[in-house]
C-alpha positions as CSV (number, residue, x, y, z in Angstrom):
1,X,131.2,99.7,104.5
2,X,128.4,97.1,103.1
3,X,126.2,98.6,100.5
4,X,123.3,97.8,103.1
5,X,125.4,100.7,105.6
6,X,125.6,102.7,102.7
7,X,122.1,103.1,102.3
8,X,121.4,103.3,105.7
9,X,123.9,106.4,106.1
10,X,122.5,107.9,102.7
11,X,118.5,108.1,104.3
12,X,119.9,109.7,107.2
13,X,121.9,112.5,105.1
14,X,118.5,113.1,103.6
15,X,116.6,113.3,106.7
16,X,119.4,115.6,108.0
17,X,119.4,119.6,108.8
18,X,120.9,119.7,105.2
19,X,119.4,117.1,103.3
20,X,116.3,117.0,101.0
21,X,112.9,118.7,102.2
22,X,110.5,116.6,101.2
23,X,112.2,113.6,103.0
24,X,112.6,115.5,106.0
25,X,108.5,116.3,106.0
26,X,107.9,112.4,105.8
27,X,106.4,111.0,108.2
28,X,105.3,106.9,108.4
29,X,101.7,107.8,107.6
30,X,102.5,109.7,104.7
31,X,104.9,106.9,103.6
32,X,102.4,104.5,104.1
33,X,101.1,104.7,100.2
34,X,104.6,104.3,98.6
35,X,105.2,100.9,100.5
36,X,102.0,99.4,99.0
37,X,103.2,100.8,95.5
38,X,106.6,99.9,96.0
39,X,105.4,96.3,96.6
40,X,102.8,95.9,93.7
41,X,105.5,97.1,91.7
42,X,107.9,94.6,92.9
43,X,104.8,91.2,92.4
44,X,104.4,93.2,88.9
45,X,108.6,92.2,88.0
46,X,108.1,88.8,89.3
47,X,105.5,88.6,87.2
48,X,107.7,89.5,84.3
49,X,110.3,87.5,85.0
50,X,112.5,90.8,84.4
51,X,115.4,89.8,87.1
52,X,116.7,93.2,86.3
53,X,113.2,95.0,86.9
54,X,112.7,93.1,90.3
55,X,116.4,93.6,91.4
56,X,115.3,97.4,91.1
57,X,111.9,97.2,93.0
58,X,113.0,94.8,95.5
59,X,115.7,97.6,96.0
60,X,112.6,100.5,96.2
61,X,110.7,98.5,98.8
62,X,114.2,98.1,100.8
63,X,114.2,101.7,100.8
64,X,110.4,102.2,102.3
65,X,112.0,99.5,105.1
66,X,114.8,101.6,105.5
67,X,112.9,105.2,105.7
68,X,110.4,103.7,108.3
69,X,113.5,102.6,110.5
70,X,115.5,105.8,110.3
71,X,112.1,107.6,111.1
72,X,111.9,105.6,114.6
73,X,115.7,105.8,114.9
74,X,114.7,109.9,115.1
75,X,112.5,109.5,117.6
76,X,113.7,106.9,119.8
77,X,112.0,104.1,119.4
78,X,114.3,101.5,117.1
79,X,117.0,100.7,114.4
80,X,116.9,98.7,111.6
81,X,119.6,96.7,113.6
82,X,116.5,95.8,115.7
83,X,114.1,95.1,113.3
84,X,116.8,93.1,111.9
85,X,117.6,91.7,115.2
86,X,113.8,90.7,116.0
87,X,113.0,89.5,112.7
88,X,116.1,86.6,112.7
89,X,114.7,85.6,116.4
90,X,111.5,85.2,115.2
91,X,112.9,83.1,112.5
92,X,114.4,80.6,114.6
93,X,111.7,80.4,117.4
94,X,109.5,79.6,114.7
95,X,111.3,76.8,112.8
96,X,112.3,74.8,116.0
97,X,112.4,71.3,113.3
98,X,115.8,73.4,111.9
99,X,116.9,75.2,114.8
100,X,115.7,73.0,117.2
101,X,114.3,69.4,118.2
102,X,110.7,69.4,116.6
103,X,109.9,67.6,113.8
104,X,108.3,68.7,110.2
105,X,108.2,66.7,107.6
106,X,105.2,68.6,105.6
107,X,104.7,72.2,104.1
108,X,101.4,71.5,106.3
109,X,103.1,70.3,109.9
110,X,105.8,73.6,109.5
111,X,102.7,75.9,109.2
112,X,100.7,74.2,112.0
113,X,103.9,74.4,114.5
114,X,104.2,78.1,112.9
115,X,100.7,78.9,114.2
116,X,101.1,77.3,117.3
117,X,104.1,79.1,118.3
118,X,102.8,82.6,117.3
119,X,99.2,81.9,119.5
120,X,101.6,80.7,122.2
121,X,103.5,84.3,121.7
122,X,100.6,86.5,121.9
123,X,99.7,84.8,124.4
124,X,102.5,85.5,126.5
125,X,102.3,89.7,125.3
126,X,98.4,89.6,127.0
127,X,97.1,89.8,123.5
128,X,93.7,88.5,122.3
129,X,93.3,85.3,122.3
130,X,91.4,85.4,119.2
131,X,93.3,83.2,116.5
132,X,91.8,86.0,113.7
133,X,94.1,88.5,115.6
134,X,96.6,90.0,113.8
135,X,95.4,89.7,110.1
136,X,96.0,93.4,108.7
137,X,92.7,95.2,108.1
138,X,94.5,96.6,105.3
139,X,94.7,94.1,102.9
140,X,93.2,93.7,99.5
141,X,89.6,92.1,100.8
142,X,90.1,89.0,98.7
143,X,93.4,88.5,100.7
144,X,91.9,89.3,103.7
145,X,89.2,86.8,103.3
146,X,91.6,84.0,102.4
147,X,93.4,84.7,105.3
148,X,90.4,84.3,107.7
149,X,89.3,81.6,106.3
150,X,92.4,80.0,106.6
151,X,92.7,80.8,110.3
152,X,89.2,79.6,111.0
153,X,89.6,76.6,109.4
154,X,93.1,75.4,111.1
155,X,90.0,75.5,114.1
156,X,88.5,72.8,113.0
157,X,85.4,75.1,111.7
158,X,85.6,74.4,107.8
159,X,84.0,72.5,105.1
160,X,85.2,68.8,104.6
161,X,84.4,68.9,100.9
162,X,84.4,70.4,97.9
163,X,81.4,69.9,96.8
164,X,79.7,71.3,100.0
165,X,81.5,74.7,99.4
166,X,79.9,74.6,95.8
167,X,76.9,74.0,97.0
168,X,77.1,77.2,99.6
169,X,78.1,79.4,96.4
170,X,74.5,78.1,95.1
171,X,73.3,79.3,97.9
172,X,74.6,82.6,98.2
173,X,74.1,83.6,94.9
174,X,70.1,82.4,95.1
175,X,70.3,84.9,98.2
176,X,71.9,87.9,96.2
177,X,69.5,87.1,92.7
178,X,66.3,87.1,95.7
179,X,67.6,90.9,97.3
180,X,68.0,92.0,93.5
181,X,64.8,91.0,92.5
182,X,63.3,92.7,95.5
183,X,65.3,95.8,94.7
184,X,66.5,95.2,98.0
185,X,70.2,98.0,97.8
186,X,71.2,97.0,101.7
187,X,70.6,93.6,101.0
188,X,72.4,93.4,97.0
189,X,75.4,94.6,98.5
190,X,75.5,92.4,101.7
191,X,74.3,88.9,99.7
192,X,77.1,90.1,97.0
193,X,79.8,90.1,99.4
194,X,78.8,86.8,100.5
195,X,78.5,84.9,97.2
196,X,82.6,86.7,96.9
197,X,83.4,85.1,100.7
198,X,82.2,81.9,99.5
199,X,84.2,82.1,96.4
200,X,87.2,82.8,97.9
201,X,86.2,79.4,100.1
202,X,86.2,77.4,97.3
203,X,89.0,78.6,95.6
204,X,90.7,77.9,99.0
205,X,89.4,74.5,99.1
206,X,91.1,74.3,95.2
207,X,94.2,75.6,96.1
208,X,93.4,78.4,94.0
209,X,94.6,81.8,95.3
210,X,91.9,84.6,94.7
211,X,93.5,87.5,94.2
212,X,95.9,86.1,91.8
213,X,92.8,84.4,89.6
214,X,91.0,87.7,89.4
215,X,94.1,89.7,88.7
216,X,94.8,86.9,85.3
217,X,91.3,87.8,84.7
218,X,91.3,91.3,84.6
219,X,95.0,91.3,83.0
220,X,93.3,89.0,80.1
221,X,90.0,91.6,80.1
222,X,92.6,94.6,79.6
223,X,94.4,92.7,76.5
224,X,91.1,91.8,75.3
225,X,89.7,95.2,74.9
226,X,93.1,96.8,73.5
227,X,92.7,94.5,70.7
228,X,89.1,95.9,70.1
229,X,90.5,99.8,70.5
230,X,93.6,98.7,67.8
231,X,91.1,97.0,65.7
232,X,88.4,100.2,65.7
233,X,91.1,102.5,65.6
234,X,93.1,101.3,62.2
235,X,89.0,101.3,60.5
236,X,89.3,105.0,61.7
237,X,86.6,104.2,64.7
238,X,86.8,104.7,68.7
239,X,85.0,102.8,70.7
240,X,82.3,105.5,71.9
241,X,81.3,105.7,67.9
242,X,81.1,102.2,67.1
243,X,78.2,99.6,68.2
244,X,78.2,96.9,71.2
245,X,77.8,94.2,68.0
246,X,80.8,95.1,66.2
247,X,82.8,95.5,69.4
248,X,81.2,92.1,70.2
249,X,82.9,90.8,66.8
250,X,86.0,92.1,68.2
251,X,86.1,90.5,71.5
252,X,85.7,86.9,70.2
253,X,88.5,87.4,67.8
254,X,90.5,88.3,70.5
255,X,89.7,85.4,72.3
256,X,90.7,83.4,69.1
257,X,93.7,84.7,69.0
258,X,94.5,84.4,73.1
259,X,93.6,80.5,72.4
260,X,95.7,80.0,69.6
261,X,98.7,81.8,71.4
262,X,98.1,79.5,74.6
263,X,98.1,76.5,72.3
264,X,101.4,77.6,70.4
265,X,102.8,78.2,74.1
266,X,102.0,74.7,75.1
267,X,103.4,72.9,71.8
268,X,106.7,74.7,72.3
């Protein structure tokens, strides 16, 4: 028996008349916050580089794969032989330059043909023909906004420079600074989410992803302000008792010392 069985026949034992009770109350909406946990746990390993620590995530989302399937298997509706089964066709429709007699030479060419052949799909199920069909309305909004763009743009409706994406940031944020100044609370919040959708153009246009610059950001904001806390807390301070100058102070000595780590990075 593969260790993949294994598992398989272990998540039905716990879904049995015998097995555990709070797997056999689970359902796939109240699963649906552990898959999104177990995943952000798994990008948080690669992030480490800790092979051990993503062997043992990858392993948790597998699971969250493996639960959903048994919970269909229950009622009649699929395996995880099927999703297996549907999954590996849909990798070979979809590269027909390996499987097949199309060509792709590009990264770019593979995605347009991959695009192609899943509009031609839905096509063929009656769906929409929309090509923003299908994007999951529960992504992380920066994600979701790349992914729109992305779409739209494979349209022919997109920028053709750079610089005229700058410009449209200019733009939008003129917008939100005119709604603030009016006091304007509809209008702050609408002309804010449009200066972030045109940033996430740009950083499209970069080749920059999003969600991945703003979570560096606020990773480097986080180690930033736990130097301040260690710094106030060996003078016998908290941050609540000391003032926004001296925690000022603190900040730009962290930032000193975040630079001079980079640069000792970078010379070894």
């Amino acid at each position: 028996m593969s260790e993949l069985d294994r598992l398989v026949k272990l998540m039905a034992r716990l879904r049995g008349p015998d097995g555990c009770p709070w797997d056999r109350e689970q359902t796939h909406q109240s699963l649906k916050p552990y898959l999104i946990e177990e995943t952000y746990e798994a990008l948080d390993a690669i992030d480490s580089g800790d092979d051990d620590g993503l062997r043992d995530e990858l392993g948790d989302v597998l699971l969250q794969i493996v639960f959903h399937a048994q919970l269909a298997r229950e009622e009649g509706r699929f395996t995880l032989e099927e999703v297996a089964a549907s999954t590996s066709e849909k990798l070979i429709r979809r590269h027909p330059h390996v499987f097949g007699d199309a060509s792709a030479n590009t990264p770019g060419q593979v995605v347009e043909n991959w695009e192609a052949i899943k509009s031609r799909e839905k096509r063929e199920k009656g769906q929409g023909p929309s090509i923003l069909a299908g994007i999951p309305r529960q992504l992380p909004a920066l994600l979701r906004a790349r992914r729109v763009q992305e779409r739209a743009a494979r349209s022919g409706f997109d920028w053709k420079h750079a610089e005229e994406v700058v410009d449209k940031v200019r733009e939008e944020v003129g917008e939100f600074l005119e709604a603030r100044r009016d006091a304007d609370e509809e209008g702050i919040e609408e002309e804010l989410g449009d200066v972030l959708f045109s940033l996430v153009n740009l950083a499209r246009f970069l080749r920059v992803c999003p969600e991945e610059a703003l979570r560096k950001t606020v990773g480097k904001f986080e180690s930033r302000f736990g130097y301040i806390e260690q710094e106030l807390e060996r003078q016998g301070k908290c941050p609540q008792g000391a003032s926004l100058e001296e925690m000022d102070r603190l900040w730009e000595a962290s930032k000193k010392i975040q630079a001079e780590d980079v640069t000792t990075d970078r010379d070894s």
